[in-house]
C-alpha positions, 0 to 999 in steps of 0.5 A: 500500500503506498500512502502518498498515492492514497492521499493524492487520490484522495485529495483528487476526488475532494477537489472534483467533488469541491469543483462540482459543489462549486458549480452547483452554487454559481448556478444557484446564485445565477438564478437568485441573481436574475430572480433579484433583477427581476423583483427589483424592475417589478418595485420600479415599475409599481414606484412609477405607476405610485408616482403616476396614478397617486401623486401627479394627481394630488399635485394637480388637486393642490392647484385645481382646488383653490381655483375651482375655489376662486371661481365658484366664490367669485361668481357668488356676491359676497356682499350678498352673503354680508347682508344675509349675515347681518339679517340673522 
């Protein structure tokens, strides 16, 4: 029995089998890589669509408001709504 030679086979099939694992898990991370893109382009586009459906609206409520505002209290007479004021 020679001891150097068990060894060097030994060790010989370690690193296939480490080499084997080793591909095994650059698979594995590939997919959790395209698996992350993937959920990242998904939280863009519902960010985008938030932006879009939620807070340009507001933004246009902030304006749209106080002149709707304006325009329905000037085409009432406030100084009708005085004398009304004053009869109670």
């Amino acid at each position: 029995m020679n001891a150097p030679e068990d060894l060097f086979d030994i060790l010989m099939s370690m690193d296939i089998e480490l080499a084997e694992k080793l591909k095994e898990q650059d698979a594995k991370l590939e997919e959790i890589r395209e698996s992350v893109r993937a959920m990242r382009r998904y939280f863009q586009i519902t960010f985008w669509v938030t932006i879009v459906f939620f807070v340009l609206p507001l933004l246009g409520l902030l304006y749209a408001v106080p002149k709707a505002m304006n325009s329905y209290l000037g085409s009432v007479n406030i100084e009708d709504l005085r004398g009304l004021e004053m009869i109670y």
